[in-house]
C-alpha positions in Angstrom: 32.5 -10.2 29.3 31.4 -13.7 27.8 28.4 -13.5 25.0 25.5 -14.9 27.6 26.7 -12.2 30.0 26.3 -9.5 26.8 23.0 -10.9 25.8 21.3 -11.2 29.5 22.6 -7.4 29.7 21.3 -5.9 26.3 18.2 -7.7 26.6 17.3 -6.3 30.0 18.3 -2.6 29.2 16.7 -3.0 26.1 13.1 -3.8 28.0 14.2 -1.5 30.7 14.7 1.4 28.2 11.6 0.4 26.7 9.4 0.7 29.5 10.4 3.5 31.0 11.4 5.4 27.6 9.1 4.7 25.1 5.8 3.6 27.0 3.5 5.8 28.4 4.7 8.7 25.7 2.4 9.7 22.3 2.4 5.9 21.4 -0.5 5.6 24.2 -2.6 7.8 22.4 -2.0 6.6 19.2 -3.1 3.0 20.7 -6.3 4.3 22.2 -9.3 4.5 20.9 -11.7 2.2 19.0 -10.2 -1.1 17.0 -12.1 -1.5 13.8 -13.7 -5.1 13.2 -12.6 -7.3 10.4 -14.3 -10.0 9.8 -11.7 -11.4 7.3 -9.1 -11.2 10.2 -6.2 -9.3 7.9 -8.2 -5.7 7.4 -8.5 -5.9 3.9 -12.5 -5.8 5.1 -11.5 -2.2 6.6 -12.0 1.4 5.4 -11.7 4.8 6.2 -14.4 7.4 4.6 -12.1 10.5 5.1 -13.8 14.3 4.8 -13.5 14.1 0.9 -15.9 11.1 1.3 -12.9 8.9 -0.3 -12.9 5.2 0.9 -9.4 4.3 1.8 -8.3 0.5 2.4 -6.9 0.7 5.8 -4.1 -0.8 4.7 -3.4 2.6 2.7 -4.2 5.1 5.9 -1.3 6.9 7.4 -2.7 6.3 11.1 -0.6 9.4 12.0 0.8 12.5 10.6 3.9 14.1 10.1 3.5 16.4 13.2 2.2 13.5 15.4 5.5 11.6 14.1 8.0 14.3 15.4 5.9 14.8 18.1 6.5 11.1 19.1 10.1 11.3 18.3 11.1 13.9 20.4 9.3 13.0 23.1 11.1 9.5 23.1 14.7 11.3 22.4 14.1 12.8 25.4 13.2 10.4 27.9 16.3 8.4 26.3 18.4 11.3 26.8 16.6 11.7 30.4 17.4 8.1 30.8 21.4 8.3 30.1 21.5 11.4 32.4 20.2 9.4 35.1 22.3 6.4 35.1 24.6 7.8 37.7 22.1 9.1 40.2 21.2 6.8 42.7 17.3 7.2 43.0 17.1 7.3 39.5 18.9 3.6 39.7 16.7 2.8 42.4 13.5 3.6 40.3 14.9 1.8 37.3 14.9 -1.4 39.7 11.3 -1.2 39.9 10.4 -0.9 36.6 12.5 -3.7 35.6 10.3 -6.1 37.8 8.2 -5.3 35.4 9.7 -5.2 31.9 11.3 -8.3 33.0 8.3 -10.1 32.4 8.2 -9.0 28.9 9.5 -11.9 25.8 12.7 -11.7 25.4 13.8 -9.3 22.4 15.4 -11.1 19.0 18.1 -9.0 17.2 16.4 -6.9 14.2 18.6 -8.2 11.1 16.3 -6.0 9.2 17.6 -2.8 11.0 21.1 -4.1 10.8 21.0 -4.2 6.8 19.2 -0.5 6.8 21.7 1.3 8.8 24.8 -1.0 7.4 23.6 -0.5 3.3 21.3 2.4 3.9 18.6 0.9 2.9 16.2 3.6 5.0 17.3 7.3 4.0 17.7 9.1 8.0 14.5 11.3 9.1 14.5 14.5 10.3 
């Protein structure tokens, strides 16, 4: 297989995988809500008064916990897994079809050097 072939392969599972794997999951929730205003544009203008009545810099909230973070995780792992289990079934291809008309529209993704060097020198100890 030449490179362009690789590339115009990768990047469309990539956004497939995406669409159907990871959107729509706990990330949703996470997005929803109310977006705080900054006037300054970067959020250093931003705080959180938590139940303590400690002003945090929203730049030092955790915008989700532990739990919510495993939550997420294995809810991803399984659609990926769900997603690999598919490949073979026919109307599982067929539905993949139609959500690529969609992802397709999406930019095209860049390789992450950054999470090359992590898992290559270990930068980033693994998660459980």
């Amino acid at each position: 297989m030449n490179s362009k072939d690789k590339e115009r392969i990768a990047a469309s599972l990539a956004k497939l995988m995406a669409m159907m794997c990871v959107r729509n999951t706990g990330l949703e929730a996470l997005h929803a809500g109310v977006v705080p205003i900054t006037r300054t544009g970067d959020n250093s203008d931003v705080f959180v008064l938590d139940g303590d009545g400690r002003k945090i810099p929203w730049s030092k909230v955790s915008h989700f916990d532990d739990d919510l973070m495993r939550d997420l995780m294995r809810e991803i792992v399984n659609r990926l897994y769900t997603f690999h289990m598919g490949c073979d079934d026919p109307e599982f291809l067929n539905l993949t079809e139609k959500w690529m008309s969609v992802a397709e529209k999406w930019d095209e993704p860049e390789l992450d050097l950054r999470f090359l060097g992590s898992i290559k020198y270990g930068a980033d100890e693994p998660h459980d």
